[in-house]
N, C-alpha and C positions, 0 to 999 in steps of 0.2 A: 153361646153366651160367653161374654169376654170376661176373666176373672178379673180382681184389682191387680192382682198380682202382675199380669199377663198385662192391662192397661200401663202399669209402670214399666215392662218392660218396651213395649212399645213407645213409651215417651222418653226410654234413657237410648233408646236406639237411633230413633229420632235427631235426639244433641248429640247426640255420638256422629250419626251424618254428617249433619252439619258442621261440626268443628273442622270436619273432614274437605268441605267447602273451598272454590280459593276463594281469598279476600274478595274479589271484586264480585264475586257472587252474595255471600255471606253480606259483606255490605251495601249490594247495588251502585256502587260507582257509578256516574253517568259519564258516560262519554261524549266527545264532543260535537256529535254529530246530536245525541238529546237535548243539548241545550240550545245549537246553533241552530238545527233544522237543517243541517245538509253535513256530508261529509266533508273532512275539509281535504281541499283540491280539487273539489269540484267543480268543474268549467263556470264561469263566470258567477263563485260564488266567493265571499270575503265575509268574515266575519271582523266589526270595529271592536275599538278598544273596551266598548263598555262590555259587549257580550264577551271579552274573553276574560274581561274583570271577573264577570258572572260567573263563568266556565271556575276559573281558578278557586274562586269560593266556594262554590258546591264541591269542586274536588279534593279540597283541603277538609271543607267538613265530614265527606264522605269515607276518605283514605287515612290509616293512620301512617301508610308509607309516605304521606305529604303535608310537607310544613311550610305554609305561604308567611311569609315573611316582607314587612314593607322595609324597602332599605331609603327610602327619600320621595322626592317630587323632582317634576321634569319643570323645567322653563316658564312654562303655562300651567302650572298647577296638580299635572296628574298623578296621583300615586305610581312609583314603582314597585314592582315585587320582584321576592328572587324566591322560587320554591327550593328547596331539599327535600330530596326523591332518593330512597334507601328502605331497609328492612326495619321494622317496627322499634326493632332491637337497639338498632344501631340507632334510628332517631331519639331515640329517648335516652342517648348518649351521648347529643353533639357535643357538647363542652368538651367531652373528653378528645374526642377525635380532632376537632379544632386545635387543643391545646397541644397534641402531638404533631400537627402539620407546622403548627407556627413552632416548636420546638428545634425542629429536624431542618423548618427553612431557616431559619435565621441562626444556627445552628447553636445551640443554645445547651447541648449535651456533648459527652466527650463519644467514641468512635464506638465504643462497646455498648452503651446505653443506647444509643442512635440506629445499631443492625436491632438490636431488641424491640424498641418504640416501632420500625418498620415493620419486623414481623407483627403486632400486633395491632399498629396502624391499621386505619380504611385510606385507599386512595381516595383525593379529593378533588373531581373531574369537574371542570367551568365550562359549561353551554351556552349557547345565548342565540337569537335571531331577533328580528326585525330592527337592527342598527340603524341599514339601510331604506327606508321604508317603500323607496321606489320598486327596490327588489322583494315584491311580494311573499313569497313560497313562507319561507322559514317564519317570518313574524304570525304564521296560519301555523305551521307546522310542531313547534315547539306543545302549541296547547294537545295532539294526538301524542305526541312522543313522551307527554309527560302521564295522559292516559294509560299508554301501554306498560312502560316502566313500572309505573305502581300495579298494574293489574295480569298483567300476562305470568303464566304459571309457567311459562319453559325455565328446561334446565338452566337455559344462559342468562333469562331477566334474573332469576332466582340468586344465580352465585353474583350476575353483578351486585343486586341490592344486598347481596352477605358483603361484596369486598369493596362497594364503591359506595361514595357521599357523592349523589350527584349534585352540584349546582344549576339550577337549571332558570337562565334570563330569561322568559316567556316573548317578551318584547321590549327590547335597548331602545325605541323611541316610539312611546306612546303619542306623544303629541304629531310627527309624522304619519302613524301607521292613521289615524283619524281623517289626514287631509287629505292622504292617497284614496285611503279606499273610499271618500266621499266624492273626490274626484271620480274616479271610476264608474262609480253607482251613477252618478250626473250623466255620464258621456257614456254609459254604456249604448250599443246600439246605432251608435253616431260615427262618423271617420273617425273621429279622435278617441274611438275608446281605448286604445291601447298608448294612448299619447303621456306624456306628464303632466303634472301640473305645473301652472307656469308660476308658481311662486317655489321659493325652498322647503324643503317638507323637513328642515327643523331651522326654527323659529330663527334661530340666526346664522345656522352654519353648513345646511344641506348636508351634502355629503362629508363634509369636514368635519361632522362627526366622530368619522374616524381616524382623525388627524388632530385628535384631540390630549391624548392619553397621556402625554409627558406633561403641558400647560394645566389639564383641568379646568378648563376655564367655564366649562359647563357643568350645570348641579348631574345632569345624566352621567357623564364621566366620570365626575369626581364620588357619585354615589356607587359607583362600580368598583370603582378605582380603591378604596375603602374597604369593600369586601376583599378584593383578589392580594392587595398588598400590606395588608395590615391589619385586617381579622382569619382568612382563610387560608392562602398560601396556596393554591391549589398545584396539582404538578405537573396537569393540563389546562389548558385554554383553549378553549374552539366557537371561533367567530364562523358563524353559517353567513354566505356572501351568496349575489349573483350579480352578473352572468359568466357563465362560460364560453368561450369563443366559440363564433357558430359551425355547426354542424358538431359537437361534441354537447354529451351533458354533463358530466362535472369536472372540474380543474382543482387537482389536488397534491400535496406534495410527493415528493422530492421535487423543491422549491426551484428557482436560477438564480445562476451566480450574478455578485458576487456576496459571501457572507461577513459582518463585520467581526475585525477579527477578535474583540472583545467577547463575541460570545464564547459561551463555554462547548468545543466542541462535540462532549456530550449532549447537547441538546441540537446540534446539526443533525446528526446520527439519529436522535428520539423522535423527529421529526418526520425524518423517511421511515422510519420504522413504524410511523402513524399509517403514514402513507403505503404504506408495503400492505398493512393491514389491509385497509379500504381496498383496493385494488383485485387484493384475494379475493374479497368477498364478492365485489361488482362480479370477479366473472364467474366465482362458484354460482351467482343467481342468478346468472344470465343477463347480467346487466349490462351493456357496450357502453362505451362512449365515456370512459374515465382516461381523462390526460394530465399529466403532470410535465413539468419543468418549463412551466408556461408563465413569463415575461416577471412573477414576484419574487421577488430575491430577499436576502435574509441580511443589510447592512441597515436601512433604515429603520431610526427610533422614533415613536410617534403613534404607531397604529395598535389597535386591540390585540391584532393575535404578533405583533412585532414588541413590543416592550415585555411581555411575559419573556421573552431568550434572555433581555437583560435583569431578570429578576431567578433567573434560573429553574424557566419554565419551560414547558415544548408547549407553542404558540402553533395553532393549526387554523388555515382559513380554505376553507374552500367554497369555489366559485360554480354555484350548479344553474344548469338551463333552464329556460322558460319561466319568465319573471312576472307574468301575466297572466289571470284566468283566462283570460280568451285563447282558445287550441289554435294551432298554425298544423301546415303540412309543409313537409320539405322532401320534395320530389327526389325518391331515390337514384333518378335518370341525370340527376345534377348534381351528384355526388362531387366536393372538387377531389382534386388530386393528395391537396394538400390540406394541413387547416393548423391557426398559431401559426402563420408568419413561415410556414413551409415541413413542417411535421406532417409524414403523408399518411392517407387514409388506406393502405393496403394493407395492416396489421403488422408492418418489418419494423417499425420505431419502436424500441426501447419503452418509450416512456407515451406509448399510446399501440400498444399490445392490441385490443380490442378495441375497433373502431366503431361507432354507430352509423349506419349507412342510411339513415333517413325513415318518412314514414309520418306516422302523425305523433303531434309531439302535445302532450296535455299539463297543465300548470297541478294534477297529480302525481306525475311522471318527477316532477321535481320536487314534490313532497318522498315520493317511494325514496328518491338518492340520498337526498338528505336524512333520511331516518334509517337508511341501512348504512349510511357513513359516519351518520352516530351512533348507531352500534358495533361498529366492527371498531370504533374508540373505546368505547367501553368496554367490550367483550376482552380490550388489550389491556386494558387498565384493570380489570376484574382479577384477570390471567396473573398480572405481573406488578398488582399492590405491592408488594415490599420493596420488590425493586425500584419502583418506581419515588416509592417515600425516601429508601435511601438513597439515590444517586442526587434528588435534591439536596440534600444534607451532605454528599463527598461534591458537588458542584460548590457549594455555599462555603464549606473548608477549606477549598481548594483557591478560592476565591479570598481567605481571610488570610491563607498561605501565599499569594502574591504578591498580596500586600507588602510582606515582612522581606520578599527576597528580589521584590522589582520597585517598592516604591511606588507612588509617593507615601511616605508617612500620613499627613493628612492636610487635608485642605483647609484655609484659615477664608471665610466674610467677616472680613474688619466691619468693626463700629462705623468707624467714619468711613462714608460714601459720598459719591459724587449727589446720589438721590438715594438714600438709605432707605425711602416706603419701597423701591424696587426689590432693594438687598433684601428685605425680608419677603417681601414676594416671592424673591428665588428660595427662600429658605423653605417657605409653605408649598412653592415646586417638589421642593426634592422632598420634604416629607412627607406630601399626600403618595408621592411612588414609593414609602414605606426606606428612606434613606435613613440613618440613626444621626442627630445631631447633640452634638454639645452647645452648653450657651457656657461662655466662661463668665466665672462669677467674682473674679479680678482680672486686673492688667496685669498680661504676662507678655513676654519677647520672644519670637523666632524667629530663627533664621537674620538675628539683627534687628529684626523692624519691632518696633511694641507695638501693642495693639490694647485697647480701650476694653475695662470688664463689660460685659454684653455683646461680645463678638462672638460669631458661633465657627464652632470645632468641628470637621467633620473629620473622623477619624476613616483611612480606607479601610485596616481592617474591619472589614464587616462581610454579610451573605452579598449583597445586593452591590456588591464593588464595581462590576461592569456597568451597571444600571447610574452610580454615581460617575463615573471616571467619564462613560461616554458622552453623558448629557455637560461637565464640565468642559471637559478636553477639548482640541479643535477636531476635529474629522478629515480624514486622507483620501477620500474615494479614488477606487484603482481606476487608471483612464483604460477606458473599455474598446474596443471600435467592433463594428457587427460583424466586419470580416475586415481582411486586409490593408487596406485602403480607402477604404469605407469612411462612412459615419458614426459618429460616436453611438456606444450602445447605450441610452436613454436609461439612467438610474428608476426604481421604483419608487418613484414620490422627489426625497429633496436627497443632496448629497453632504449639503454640511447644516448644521443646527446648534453651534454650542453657545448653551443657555449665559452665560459671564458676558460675552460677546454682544448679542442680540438685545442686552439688559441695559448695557453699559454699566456692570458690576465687576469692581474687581476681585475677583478669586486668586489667595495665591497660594502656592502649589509649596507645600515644605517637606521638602526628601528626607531629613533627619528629625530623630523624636526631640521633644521639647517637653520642660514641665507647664502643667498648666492648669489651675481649679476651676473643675466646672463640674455643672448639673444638666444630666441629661434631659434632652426635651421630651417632655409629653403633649401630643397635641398639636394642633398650629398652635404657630406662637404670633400673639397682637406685636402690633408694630412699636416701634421704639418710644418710650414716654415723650409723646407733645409737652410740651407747654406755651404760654405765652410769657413773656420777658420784658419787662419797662412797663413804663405806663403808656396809656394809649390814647392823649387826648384828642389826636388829627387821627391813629386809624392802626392797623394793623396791615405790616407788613411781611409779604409770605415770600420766600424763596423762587425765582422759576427752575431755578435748578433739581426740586421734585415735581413731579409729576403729581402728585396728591393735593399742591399748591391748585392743581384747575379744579378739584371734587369740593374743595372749601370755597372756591372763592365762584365757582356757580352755583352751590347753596346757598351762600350768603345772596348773592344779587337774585335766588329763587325767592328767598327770605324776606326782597324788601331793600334789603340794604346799595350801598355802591361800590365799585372801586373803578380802579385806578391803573395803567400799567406803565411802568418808569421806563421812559428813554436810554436813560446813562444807570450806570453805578453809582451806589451812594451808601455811605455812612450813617450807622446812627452809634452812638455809641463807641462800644468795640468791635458793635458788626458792623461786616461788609453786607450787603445786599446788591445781586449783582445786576446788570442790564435785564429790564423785562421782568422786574420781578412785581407782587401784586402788591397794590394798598387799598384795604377793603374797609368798611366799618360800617357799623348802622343793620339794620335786617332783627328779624325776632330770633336768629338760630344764635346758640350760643359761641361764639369764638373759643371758649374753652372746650367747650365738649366736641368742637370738630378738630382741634389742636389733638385730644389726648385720643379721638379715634384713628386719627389717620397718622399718630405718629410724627405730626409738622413741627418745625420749631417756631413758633411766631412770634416776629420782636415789635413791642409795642412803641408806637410812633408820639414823644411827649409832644412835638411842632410840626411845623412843617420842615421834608428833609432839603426843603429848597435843591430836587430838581424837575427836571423834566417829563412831563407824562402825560397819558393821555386818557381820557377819561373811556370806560367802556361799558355797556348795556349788555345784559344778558344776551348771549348771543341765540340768532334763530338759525338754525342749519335747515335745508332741504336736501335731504341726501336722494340723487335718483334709485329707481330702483322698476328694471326694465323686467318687462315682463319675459324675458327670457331670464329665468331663475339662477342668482350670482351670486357663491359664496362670498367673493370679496364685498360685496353690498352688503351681504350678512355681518361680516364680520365689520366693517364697518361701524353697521348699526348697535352690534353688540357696544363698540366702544364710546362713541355716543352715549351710549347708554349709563354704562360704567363708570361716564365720567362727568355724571349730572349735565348734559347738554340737550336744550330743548329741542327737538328732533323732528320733523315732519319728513312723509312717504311721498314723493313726486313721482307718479309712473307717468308715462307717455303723454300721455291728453293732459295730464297736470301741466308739463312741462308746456306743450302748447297756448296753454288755455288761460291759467292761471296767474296771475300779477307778480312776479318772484320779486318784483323790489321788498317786500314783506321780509324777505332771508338777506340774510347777514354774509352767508355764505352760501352755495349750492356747489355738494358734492356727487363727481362723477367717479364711484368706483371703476377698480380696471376692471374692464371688459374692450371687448373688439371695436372697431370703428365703423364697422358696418352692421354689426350685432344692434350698437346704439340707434344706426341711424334708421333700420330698416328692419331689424325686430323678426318676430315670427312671420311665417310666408301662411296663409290662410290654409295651404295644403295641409301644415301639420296643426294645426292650433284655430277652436272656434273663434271669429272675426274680432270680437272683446278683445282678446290677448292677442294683435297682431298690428303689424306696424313700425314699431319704433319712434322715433322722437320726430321724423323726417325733419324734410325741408323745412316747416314750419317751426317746430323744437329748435331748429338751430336758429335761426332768425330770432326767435322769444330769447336764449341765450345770449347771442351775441348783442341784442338789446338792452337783457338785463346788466351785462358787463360793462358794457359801454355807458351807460346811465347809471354807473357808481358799484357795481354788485360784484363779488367777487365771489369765481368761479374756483374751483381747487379740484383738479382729476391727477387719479393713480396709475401710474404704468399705462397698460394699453391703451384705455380710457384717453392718456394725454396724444396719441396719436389723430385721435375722432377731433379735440379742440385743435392742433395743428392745422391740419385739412379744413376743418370747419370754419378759422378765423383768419385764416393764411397767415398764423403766425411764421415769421421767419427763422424757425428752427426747422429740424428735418432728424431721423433717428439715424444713427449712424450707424445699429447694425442691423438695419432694416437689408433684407437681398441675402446677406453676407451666407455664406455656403459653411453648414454645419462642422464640415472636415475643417476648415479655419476657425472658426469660433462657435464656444458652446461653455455657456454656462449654465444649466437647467435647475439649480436652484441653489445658492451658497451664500456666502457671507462675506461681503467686498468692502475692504477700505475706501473710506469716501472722508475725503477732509470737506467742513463746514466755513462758513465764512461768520463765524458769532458775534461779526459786530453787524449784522444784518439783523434787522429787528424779525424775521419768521424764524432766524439759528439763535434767537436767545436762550442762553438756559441749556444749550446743546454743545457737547464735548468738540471740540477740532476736531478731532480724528473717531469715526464711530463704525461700526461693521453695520451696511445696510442687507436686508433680504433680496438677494437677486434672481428670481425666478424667471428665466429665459427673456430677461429685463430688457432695457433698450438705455441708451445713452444718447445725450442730444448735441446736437451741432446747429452755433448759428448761421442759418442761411438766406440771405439777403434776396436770395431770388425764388424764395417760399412761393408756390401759387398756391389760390383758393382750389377744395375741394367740390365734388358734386356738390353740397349744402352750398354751395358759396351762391350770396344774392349780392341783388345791384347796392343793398344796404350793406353789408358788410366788406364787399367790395371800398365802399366811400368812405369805412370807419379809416380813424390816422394809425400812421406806421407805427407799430407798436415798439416799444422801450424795452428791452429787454436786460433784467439782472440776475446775474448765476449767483445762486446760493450754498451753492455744493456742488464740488466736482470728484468724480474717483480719482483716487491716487494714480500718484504718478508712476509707483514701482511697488511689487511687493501685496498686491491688491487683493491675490487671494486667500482670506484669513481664516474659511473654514471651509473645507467640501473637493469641488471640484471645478476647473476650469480654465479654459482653452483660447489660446489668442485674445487675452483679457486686454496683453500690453499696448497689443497692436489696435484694438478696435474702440477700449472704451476708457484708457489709463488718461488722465489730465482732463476729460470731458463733462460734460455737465448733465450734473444728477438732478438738479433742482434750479430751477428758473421761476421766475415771476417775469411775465411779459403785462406793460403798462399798456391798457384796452381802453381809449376813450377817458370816462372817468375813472372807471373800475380796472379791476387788475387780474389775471389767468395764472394763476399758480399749479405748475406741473413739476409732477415727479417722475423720473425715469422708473423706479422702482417702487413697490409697496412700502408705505410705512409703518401699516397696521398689519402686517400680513401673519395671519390666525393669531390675532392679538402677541404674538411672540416678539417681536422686536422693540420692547418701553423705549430704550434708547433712543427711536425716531418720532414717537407718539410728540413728543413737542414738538415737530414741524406743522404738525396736524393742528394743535393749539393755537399757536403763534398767528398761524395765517385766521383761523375762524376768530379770534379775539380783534386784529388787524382789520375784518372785515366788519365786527362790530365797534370801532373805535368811535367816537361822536366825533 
């Protein structure tokens, strides 16, 4: 017989157990194999964005180690999350722990306060996967890694979640990870299952995603970008990538040269010591097949785990194998010799110690790497929290002490601009990357020149001085070659970028202090007060010299209303108004309230200004858009978009098929010339997506142009219309042998011809994007391409007018670049060739390229407005 007594103690023993419990017992956490129905990495299984929505909510209500957090929406509407994954303790402390990181970064405490705050600090480590969304693994993996963290009872989760705040991205592009894995599921089964999809798997920028991170021009970036530079501060950053070069499974730091020298070289050092981690661990667990010092280098600013160095962060990306649930085997009898470009597989390389020798290779296998290389991060971060809080904060001081003994003082964006809705655009640039700006709130003078109260301040002493100097400054990239005599060694990504340049903003640079009253900004800051000026009885007249002048005046013509676009310069008043600028009126939107949104200054027209102009209709753009998936089509359409322009999708068969006299314009992004003409091969891609524009595309082309239509192609793209219409131009460094000429991405003087009504509104002299570009030469004895028919053959000899040519000397203005003088100096950047009725406007180079260069966005205008004139 059980007493009461003996009954209680039975039930205090009981709680007594169970206290005793770990959490994920005690609570039943589910893992994500309970909600998903399969482990994740399991051979040809994916879990989409809504089940991991699902996953994250039961785990957040389940864990109190986990706190989901929505930081925005993507493009297409999805919510984002960002978990924090730590000790019970610690979350129910964030405020605190945040306010020490942003403390110690931006350094906001003196040197003795700042070792204190560290000891007592949590380190604050950023994770994240599925960026990329083609690259499968991580955007699966993140939801098991977030499981374990909160749930595993080893000694090493346990002191991580005592000394580390993880941040953890579950998925960086919900809207791709959606269209991959639905692709997938479609074509499982099929040749094509392991193919892509042949559209971009983000909505406007595929993989340019991550080539995002300085511009923010997407809400996913700029939602990120928020967290890491101006609420968190973390003092890691770790972008999970694939792939690894083959026969190897992950690629991880110690980076390749070379590094820019802005960065702080403690964080060079922090980097490998990431890396040194992971490395150890691969081969304590028997892991092969981890290589480092493979082809990513540390001078380019732009990418996720690249712009953390300029914020004085250690930036870690690693690239791990098998990006697909479908297994592969790779025959250990085909071992190569070497792999990366000649790193050999006998285990004697430095920086591929432990080779993997083949074997079958499972899309788990790349889940294992990836979660044992984010824990041998954390385990580092765990280990060496203080240290790691304070060297942010001796980087960040170190960086405020440059300032004071190299200069500049600080950098002045004058009020008055060429297109002042830019100027502040750059402003909202530098702030979303966490820059500190002043607005002065009188006119003050330096350096001689006066400046207008609302000019903004940007002072260098600050943490974040690499992160402002370099995106300002020009850029020097060191000329590299692969060996001796050789070819040049191909920068990672671009070599020059600076943001004044690309804008057409002038920045200027004041080495000695000045007085000056202002108020610190909070926030983006709205564009400069609009108004409208005079009365308006014939209409309003807007500037082309901003760029914000095309966002008002295709609402208005959305609206109903008309305008207008001026020939010559004219007077009204005291203003000038210069060639090409707009006179609108009429429409239901109100001319005020788009004046005071976009900052324009609109001067109201009492008469008529007696001159010349020509009337214009809403314009219709077809931008192609080839089923070989092209960021530049992307980015494209983002600006289109941006810039209220009515926009239609022409893939393939549109182009054949359909009536284009309808468009105003039809753009051909760069892409290849034979990518256009001839598309996917049936081998890789179901029969739907394959083809290209062919023979027939170009015929409907050369149709449309010639019967009045104007056509506008970028860069490569304008090689496909040369061949295709036998315009008599020819690229001039088409052949040319890389040890003589190489520019692979920089920023070239190019003088404009502005009394050409497409350079309205455009500087003389402006820095174009030149990405392994081409320059044109007229040639008189052009022949037609395979497209060329009996019909385009009998169109007339076309007319040809340069509207831009690169400079004659002196051309390269930021980056890197080689036999410029000799191949593309006094040549022609911009042409319009007269087609029939219609007209063929190419550019040797990008004008939209990742929305970064406003500066050229009016060449883009001028011709689509041109091509909607009545």
């Amino acid at each position: 017989m059980i007493t009461k007594n003996a009954t209680y103690k039975v039930i205090l023993a009981f709680v007594l157990a169970m206290s005793c419990l770990p959490m994920s017992m005690a609570q039943n956490v589910p893992s994500p194999k309970d909600v998903y129905g399969f482990r994740v990495g399991d051979d040809y299984k994916l879990a989409d964005y809504g089940q991991i929505e699902d996953y994250l909510s039961q785990l957040d209500d389940a864990s109190d180690r986990v706190k989901k957090v929505e930081i925005g929406t993507t493009v297409l509407g999805r919510k984002m999350y960002l978990l924090f994954i730590s000790s019970e303790e610690n979350l129910s402390q964030l405020e605190k722990w945040k306010d020490i990181s942003t403390k110690l970064a931006r350094v906001q405490v003196g040197d003795e306060e700042a070792q204190q705050l560290a000891e007592e600090g949590k380190a604050i480590v950023w994770i994240d996967g599925g960026m990329h969304s083609t690259e499968l693994a991580h955007g699966q993996m993140t939801s098991e890694l977030a499981y374990t963290l909160a749930t595993s009872e080893t000694t090493e989760m346990k002191r991580i979640r005592e000394n580390v705040i993880t941040l953890l991205m579950p998925v960086m592009n919900p809207d791709g990870l959606d269209i991959v894995v639905d692709w997938y599921r479609k074509n499982m089964g099929t040749a094509y299952e392991t193919s892509r999809p042949p559209v971009l798997y983000h909505y406007y920028m595929g993989h340019d995603n991550n080539r995002d991170w300085f511009m923010n021009t997407m809400p996913e970036t700029y939602n990120v970008t928020k967290v890491l530079y101006n609420e968190w501060y973390p003092q890691i950053v770790y972008n999970h990538h694939q792939s690894s070069p083959p026969w190897t499974k992950i690629s991880l730091p110690p980076y390749a040269d070379p590094v820019n020298p802005k960065i702080h070289p403690a964080i060079t050092a922090g980097v490998s010591e990431v890396g040194s981690a992971m490395t150890k661990r691969f081969s304590l667990e028997d892991m092969p097949g981890a290589i480092a010092d493979n082809f990513y280098t540390m001078f380019w600013n732009g990418g996720g785990r690249t712009v953390p160095y300029y914020h004085n962060m250690i930036g870690i990306l690693t690239e791990t194998g098998h990006t697909t649930p479908t297994p592969r085997f790779y025959d250990p009898e085909k071992l190569p010799k070497t792999v990366a470009g000649g790193t050999p597989t006998d285990g004697t390389d430095i920086m591929y110690p432990d080779p993997w020798k083949g074997g079958e290779s499972h899309f788990r296998d790349a889940v294992d790497y990836m979660l044992t290389a984010t824990w041998a991060t954390l385990d580092l971060a765990a280990d060496r929290k203080s240290n790691y809080l304070y060297n942010i904060y001796k980087m960040g001081a170190s960086a405020i002490e440059e300032s004071k003994t190299e200069g500049p003082f600080a950098y002045i964006i004058g009020k008055e601009q060429w297109d002042a809705f830019e100027s502040v655009n750059l402003v909202n640039v530098l702030l979303r990357g966490g820059i500190e700006i002043e607005k002065a709130t009188k006119a003050f003078e330096a350096n001689g020149k006066k400046y207008a109260a609302g000019s903004y301040v940007i002072y260098t002493a600050q943490a974040f001085r690499p992160y402002l100097m370099d995106l300002l400054e020009k850029q020097e990239y060191p000329t590299r070659f692969q060996y001796p005599g050789g070819p040049p060694d191909t920068p990672y990504d671009l070599a020059g970028w600076t943001l004044p340049l690309q804008m057409g903003i002038t920045v200027d640079k004041v080495a000695e202090s000045f007085d000056v009253a202002t108020e610190k900004v909070s926030g983006l800051v709205d564009y400069y007060e609009g108004d409208v000026r005079g009365k308006a009885s014939f209409g309003y007249a807007l500037s082309v010299n901003s760029n914000a002048s095309v966002i008002v005046t295709n609402k208005i013509l959305k609206a109903g209303g008309t305008a207008f676009k001026t020939k010559a310069a004219f007077k009204s008043g005291k203003t000038t108004l210069p060639a090409g600028s707009y006179i609108v009126s009429g429409g239901s939107v109100s001319i005020d309230s788009l004046a005071k949104a976009y900052g324009l200054g609109v001067t109201g027209l009492s008469s008529d200004p007696k001159v010349e102009m020509t009337k214009v209709h809403r314009p219709k753009v077809g931008l192609y858009k080839s089923w070989v998936s092209n960021m530049d089509e992307g980015w494209t359409r983002f600006i289109m978009d941006e810039y209220a322009f009515e926009t239609d999708t022409l893939h393939d068969r549109d182009i054949q098929t359909v009536d284009l006299s309808k468009y105003d314009v039809v753009i051909l992004p760069s892409q290849k010339a034979k990518s256009i003409l001839h598309g996917h091969s049936t081998l890789k891609m179901p029969e739907k997506f394959t083809g290209g524009i062919g023979l027939k595309g170009s015929v409907a082309l050369s149709d449309y142009v010639e019967n009045g239509g104007t056509l506008m192609a970028f860069d490569e793209a304008s090689d496909f219309v040369i061949e295709q219409f036998g315009l008599p131009l020819k690229d001039a460094t088409e052949g040319v042998d890389s040890k003589k000429f190489f520019i692979p991405g920089s920023l070239i003087k190019t003088g404009f011809d502005t009394t050409h009504p497409l350079a309205f509104g455009m500087q003389d002299t402006v820095a174009v994007s030149f990405n392994k570009s081409r320059a044109f030469v007229i040639d008189k004895q052009a022949k037609k391409g395979e497209g060329g028919t009996e019909e385009i053959e009998d169109a007339p000899a076309p007319e040809v007018e340069v509207i831009a040519n690169y400079a004659e000397k002196d051309l390269l203005m930021s980056g890197w670049a080689m036999g410029e003088d000799k191949y593309i100096a006094k040549k022609p950047a911009m042409v319009k060739a007269k087609y029939g009725q219609g007209a063929v406007v190419l550019f040797a180079f990008r004008p939209q390229f990742r929305a970064q260069p406003r500066a050229t966005y009016k060449l883009i205008f001028n011709t689509i407005y041109e091509g909607a004139s009545d």
